[in-house]
N, C-alpha and C positions, 0 to 999 in steps of 0.2 A: 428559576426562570419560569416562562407562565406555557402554558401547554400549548401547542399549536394543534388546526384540524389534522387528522390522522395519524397524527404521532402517539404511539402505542406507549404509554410508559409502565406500565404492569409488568412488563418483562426488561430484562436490562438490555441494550443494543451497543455490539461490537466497537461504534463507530465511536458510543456517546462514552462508555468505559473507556477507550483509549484515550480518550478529549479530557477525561476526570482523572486520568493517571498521567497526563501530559501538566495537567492546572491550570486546564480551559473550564472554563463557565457553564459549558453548551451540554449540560446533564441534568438528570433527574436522582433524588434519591435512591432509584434503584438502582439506577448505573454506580452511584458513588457506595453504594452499601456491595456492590458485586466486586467494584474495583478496591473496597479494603481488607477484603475475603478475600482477593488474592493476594495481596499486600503483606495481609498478615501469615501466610502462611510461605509466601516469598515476597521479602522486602526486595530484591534487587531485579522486581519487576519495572519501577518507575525509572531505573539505569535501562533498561530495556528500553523500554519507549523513547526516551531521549534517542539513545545510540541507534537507533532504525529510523529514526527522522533523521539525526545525520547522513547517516547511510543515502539517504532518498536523496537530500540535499547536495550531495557530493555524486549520484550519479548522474541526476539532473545537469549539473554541471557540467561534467564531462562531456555527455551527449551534446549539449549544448554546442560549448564550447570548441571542440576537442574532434568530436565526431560529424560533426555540422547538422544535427538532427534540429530539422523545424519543426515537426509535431508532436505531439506526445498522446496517446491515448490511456488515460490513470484510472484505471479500475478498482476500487474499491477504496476511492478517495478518504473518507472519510470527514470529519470537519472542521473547515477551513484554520489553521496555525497560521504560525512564522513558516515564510518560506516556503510558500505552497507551491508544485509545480512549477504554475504560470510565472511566479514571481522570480523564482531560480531560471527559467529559462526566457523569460522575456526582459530578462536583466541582461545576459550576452547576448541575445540578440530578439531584438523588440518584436519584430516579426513571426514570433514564434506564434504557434498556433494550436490549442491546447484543447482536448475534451474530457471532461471527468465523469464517473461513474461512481454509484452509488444507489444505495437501496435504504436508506433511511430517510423517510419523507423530509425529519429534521437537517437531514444536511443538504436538500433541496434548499430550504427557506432561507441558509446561510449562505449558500451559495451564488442564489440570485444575487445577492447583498454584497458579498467579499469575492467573489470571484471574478475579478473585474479587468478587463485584458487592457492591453495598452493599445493606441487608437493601430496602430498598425499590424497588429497580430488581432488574436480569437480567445477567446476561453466560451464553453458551451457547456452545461452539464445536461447527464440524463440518468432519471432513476432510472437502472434497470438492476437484474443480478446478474453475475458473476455464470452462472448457469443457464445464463440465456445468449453465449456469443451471439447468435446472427443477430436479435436484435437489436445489440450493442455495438455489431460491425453496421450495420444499415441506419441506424441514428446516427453514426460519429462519420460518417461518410456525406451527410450533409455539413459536417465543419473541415473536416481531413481528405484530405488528397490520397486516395492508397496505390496511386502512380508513385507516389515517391518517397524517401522512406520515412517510419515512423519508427517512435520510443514507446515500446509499452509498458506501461508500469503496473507490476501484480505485488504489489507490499503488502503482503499480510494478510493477504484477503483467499489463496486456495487452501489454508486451515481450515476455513467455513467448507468446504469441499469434502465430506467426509471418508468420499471412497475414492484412494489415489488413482487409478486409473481412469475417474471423471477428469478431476483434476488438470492428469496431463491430456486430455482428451481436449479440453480446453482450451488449455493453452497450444495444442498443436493448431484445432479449429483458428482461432486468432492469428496466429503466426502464417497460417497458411493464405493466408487475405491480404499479407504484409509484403508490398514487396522484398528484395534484394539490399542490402544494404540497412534493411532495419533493425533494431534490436531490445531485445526482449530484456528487463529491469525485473527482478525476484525476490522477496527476501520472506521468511517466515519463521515461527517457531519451531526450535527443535530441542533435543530432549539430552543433549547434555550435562543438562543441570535438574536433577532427580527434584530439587524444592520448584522449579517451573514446573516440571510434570504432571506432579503433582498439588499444585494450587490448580491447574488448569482442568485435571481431572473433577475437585471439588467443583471449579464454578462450572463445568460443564452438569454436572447431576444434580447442582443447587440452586441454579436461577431461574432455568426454564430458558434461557438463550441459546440463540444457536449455538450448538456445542463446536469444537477448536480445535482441530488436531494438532496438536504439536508431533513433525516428522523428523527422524535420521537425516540425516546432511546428504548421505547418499541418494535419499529419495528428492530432496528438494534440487542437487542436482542434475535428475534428469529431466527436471523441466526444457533444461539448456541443452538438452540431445540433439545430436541435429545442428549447431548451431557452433561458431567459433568461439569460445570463451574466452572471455578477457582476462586478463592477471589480475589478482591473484587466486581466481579462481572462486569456487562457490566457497566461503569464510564469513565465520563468524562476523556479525556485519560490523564493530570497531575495527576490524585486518581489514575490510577492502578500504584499501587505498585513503588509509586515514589520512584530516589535517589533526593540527595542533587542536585541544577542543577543552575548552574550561570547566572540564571536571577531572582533568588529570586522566593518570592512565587506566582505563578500561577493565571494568570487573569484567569476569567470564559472564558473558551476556549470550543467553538461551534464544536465541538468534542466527538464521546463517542467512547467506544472500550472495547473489552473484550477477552478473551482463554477460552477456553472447549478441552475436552481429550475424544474422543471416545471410550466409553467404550468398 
C-alpha cells in the first residue's frame, strides 16, 4: 500500500501488526516482517487475533442488545475489519452512537472512509492515546452523551500501558466520567502460554515498537474493581460467553477479558 502523510513506517505499529495478523491489507513491510517474528516463534498468535475479535464482537452484542447500551467509546480501535463496533451495535439498534480512538495517523485515513454510521446514529473518531483520558473524555463528549450510559471499550490497548498502576489509573479516570449504569469492555494479553510471552518479549527488544505487556489474569482483572462483573467473569476470551465459531474448539488462547456494569 502506498504511504500516507505522517504515517511513520520505520517502526512496526500495534494497530497495522494486528491488521497483518488478522489478513488485512492495511500494513507495511515492517509491520508484516514484526507480525512473522512473532508467528514464528508462536504460531498460535493468528488464533489470538481472531478469538479477541470474537470476544469484542459478542460483547458489543450484548451491550447492544441485552443491556440497551447506545453508546460506545472504543479506545484503541485499531483498523477498520468485519464487524467493527459501529456495525455490531448499530445493527440491533441503528441509533447507536459510536466514538473511536486511536493513535495511528493510518487508521485516521480509514476511518474517515469505513467508519461510516447509519443515518440515525454517529460514529466520530479521534487520534488521541490512551494516556491522554481527559482529552479523549472532552473530544468524545462532543458525539456521546455522558448523562447516560456508555460501553467502553479497552481491547488490547492497556499492554501499550507499561506501568500497571497507570494503567488502572486510567481506566478509573474514564469510568469515573461514566455515569451509572455503564460498563466497562477489557481484554488483553496474558502470559499463560510461556510461547506468547515470549514471542512478545522478542518483538518488544527487536522492532523499536511500543513495547506490550503481556499481564496475569489477576491483574487484568482489577481493571473491573469497583464494578459488578458479569459471568463468566475475567476468562480466557473464547470462555466469555462463547457462540458456535468456525474454527472449531478453541486452542488455549493467551488472552483474558471480561465486562462489569457500574453500579
Amino acid at each position: 500500500m502506498s504511504k500516507d502523510p505522517g504515517i511513520d513506517t520505520t517502526v512496526p505499529h500495534s494497530a497495522r501488526v494486528w491488521n497483518y495478523l488478522l489478513g488485512g491489507k492495511d500494513n507495511y513491510p515492517v509491520d508484516q516482517a514484526a507480525g512473522d517474528a512473532v508467528r514464528q516463534v508462536f504460531p498460535g498468535m493468528v488464533d489470538l487475533t481472531r478469538h479477541s475479535r470474537y470476544m469484542l464482537a459478542r460483547v458489543v452484542r450484548y451491550l447492544a442488545a441485552d443491556a440497551g447500551i447506545r453508546q460506545f467509546l472504543d479506545i484503541g480501535t485499531g483498523l477498520p475489519t468485519v464487524d467493527n463496533t459501529h456495525e455490531v451495535a448499530q445493527r440491533v439498534a441503528p441509533e447507536s452512537r459510536i466514538v473511536y480512538v486511536d493513535n495511528d495517523p493510518l487508521v485516521l485515513v480509514h476511518a474517515q472512509a469505513l467508519l461510516t454510521s447509519t443515518p440515525e446514529g454517529a460514529t466520530d473518531y479521534i487520534q488521541a492515546d490512551v494516556r491522554d483520558p481527559d482529552v479523549i473524555l472532552e473530544q468524545a463528549a462532543k458525539t456521546l452523551d455522558f448523562g447516560r450510559p456508555v460501553g467502553l471499550m479497552l481491547m488490547g490497548i492497556l499492554g501499550l500501558v507499561a506501568d500497571h498502576d497507570e494503567a488502572l489509573s486510567i481506566v478509573d479516570r474514564l469510568m469515573s466520567a461514566l455515569p451509572s449504569g455503564s460498563y466497562l469492555a477489557v481484554y488483553d494479553g496474558t502470559d499463560v502460554d510461556p510461547g506468547y510471552v515470549e514471542a512478545i518479549r522478542r518483538y518488544n527488544s527487536g522492532t523499536g515498537a511500543v513495547p506490550y505487556t503481556p499481564r496475569p489474569i489477576e491483574q487484568i482483572a482489577r481493571y473491573l474493581d469497583g464494578l459488578e462483573v458479569l459471568e463468566p467473569g475475567v476468562v480466557l476470551v473464547p470462555d466469555w460467553r462463547p457462540d458456535p465459531n468456525p474454527f472449531g474448539d478453541p486452542p488455549l488462547v493467551s488472552c483474558a477479558g471480561g465486562v462489569g456494569r457500574k453500579p
